[in-house]
PLY file of the C-alpha trace (Angstrom):
ply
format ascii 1.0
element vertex 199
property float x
property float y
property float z
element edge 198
property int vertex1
property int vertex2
end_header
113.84 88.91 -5.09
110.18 88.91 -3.49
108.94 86.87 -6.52
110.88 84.04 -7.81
108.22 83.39 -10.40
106.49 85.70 -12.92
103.51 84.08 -14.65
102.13 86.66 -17.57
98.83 85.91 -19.01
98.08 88.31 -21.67
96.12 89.42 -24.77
96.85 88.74 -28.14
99.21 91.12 -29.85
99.22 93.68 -26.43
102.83 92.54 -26.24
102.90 90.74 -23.23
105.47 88.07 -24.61
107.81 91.12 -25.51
107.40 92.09 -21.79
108.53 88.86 -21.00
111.43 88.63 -22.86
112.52 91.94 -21.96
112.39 90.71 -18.09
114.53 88.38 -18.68
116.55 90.61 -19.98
116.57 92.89 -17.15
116.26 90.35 -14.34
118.52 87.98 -15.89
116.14 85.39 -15.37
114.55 82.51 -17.96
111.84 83.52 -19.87
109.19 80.39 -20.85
106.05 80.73 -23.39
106.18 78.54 -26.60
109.15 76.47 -24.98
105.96 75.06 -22.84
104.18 74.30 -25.72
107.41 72.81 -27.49
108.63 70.64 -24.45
104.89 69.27 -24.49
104.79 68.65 -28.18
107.96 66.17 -27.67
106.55 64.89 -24.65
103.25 63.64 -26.37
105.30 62.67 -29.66
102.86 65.29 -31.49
103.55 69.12 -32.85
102.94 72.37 -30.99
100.26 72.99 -33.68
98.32 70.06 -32.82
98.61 70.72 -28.90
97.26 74.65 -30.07
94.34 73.00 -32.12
93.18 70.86 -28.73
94.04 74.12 -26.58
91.27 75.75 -29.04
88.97 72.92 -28.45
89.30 72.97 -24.98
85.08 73.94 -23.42
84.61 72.01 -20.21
87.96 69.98 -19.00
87.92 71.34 -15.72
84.92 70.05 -14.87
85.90 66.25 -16.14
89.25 66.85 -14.78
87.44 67.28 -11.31
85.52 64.00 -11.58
88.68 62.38 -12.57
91.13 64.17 -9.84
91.88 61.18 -7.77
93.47 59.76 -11.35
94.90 63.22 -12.06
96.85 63.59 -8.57
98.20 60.28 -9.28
99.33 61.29 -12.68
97.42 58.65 -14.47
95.87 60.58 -17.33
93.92 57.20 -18.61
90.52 58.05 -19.25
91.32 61.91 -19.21
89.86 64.02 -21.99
92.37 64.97 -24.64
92.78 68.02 -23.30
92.35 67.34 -20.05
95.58 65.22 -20.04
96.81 67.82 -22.21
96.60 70.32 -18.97
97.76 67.96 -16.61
101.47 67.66 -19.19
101.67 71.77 -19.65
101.29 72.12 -15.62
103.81 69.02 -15.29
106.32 70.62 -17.63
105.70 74.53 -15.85
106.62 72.51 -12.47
109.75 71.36 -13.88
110.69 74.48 -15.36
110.23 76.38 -12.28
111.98 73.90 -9.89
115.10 74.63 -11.88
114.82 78.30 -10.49
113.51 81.91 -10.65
111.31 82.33 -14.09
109.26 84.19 -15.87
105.95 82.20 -17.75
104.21 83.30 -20.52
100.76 82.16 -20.71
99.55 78.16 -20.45
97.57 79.24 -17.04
100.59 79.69 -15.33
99.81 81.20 -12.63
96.75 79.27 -11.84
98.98 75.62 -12.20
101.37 77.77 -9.71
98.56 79.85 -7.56
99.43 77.98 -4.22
103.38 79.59 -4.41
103.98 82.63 -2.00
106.52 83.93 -4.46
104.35 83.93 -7.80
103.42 87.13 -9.03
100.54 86.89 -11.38
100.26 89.72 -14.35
97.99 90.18 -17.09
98.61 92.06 -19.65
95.74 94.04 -22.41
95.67 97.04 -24.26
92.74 98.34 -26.50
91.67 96.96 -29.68
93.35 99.40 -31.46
96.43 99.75 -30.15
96.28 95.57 -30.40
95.45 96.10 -34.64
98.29 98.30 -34.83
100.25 95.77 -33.08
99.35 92.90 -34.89
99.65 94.49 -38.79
103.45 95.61 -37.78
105.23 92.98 -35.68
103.11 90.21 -37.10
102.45 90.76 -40.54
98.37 90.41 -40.32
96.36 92.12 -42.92
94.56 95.26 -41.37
91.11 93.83 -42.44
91.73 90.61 -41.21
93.68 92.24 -37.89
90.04 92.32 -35.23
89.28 89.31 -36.32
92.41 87.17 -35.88
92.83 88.87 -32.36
89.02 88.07 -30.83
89.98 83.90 -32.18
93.02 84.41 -30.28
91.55 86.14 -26.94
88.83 83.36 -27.19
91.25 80.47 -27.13
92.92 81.86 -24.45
89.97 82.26 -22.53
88.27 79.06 -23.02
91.31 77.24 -22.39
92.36 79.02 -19.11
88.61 78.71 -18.08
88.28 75.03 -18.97
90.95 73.91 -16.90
90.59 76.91 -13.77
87.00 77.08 -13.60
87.72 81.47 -13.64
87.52 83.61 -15.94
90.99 84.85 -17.88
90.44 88.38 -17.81
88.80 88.35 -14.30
90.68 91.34 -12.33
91.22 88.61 -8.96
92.89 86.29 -10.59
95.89 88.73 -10.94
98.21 90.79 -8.40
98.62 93.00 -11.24
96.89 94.62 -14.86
98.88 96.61 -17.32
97.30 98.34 -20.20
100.50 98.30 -22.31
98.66 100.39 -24.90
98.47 103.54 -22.89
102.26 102.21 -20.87
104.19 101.31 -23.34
105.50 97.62 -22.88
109.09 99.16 -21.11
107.31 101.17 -19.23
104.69 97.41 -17.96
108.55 96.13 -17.78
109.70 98.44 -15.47
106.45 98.39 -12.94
107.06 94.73 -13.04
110.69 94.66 -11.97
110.25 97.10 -9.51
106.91 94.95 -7.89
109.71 92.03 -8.02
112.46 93.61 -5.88
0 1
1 2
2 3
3 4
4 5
5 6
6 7
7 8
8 9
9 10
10 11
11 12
12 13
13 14
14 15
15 16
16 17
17 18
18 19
19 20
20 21
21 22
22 23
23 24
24 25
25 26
26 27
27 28
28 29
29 30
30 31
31 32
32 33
33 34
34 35
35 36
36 37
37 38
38 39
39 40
40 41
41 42
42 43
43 44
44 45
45 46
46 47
47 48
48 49
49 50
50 51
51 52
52 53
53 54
54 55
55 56
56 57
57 58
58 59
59 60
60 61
61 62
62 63
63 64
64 65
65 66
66 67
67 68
68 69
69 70
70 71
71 72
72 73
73 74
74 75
75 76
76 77
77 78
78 79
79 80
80 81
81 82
82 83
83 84
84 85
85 86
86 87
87 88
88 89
89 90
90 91
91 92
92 93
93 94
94 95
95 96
96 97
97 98
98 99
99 100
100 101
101 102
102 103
103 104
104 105
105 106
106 107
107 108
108 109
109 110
110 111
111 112
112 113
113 114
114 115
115 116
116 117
117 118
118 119
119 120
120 121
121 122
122 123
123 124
124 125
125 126
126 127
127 128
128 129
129 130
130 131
131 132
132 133
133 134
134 135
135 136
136 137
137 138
138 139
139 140
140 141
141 142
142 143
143 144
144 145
145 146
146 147
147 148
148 149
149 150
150 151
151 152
152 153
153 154
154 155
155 156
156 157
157 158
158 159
159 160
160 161
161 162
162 163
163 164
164 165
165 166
166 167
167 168
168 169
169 170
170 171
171 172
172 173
173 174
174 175
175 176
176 177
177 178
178 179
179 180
180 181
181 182
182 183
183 184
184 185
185 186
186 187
187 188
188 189
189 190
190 191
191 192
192 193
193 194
194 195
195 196
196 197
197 198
């Protein structure tokens, strides 16, 4: 394969973690998303729902993370930010996973942790809001008048916490070697312009 590693950053409810699994499916590869957030979770002795409520609170970790990068490269965390050191585990534990062999990663700035790899193919993933609604009220049970709201607090997270610890912007265009607009694709058809980048 050209690209051992997939890293998929994606929108809430575009279905970018359905592409994912359906990779791994095809390429016969391992899929990671929440297993990041699970291995973590054990790691820290906490829950993944108290490593997503500090992912949420993440604002300005990158820049502390930069005053404290002579710590950081030694993998002393003391004196990190919460969520700082929370970073510095979920890149730890995406190292790990990928030195066990060709992956695909599902969010947890992935493919910034991994950005210096030749054989990382960065993908995000977005549709439009609408398509997202629909999405969201059928695969994941949320309440049509609740369904815009829910997925802006999602896309926000995910922004603030990839631009926290990357100092870039989540949705900017050169952070990725590819964008798929599932919405107007379909998610096999983002799966199939994927493998075939990959061969």
């Amino acid at each position: 394969m050209r690209y051992n590693v997939i890293a998929i950053e994606r929108e809430y409810a575009s279905g970018g973690s359905e592409a994912g699994q359906k990779l791994s499916m095809k390429l016969g590869i391992p899929c990671y998303g929440r297993e990041i957030l699970e291995e973590v979770a054990r790691m820290e002795g906490t829950t993944p729902g108290q490593i997503e409520h500090l992912e949420e609170t993440a604002t300005n970790s990158f820049l502390y993370s930069i005053a404290m990068i002579s710590k950081a490269a030694t993998g002393d965390s003391t004196g990190l930010s919460r969520e700082s050191a929370l970073y510095l585990a979920e890149a730890r534990v995406i190292t790990e996973m990928v030195a066990q062999g060709p992956c695909i990663l599902v969010g947890r700035c992935a493919g910034w942790v991994l950005k210096e790899r030749n054989d990382l193919l960065r993908v995000f993933i977005h549709a439009d809001m609408e398509k997202r609604k629909e999405r969201a009220v059928s695969e994941y049970g949320i309440s049509a008048d609740k369904a815009e709201n829910v997925l802006k607090r999602f896309d926000k997270r995910r922004s603030n916490f990839y631009s926290a610890n990357s100092g870039r912007k989540w949705d900017n265009k050169e952070g990725y070697d590819m964008i798929l607009d599932s919405g107007r694709l379909s998610i096999d058809k983002c799966v199939d312009i994927i493998c075939e980048a990959v061969k």
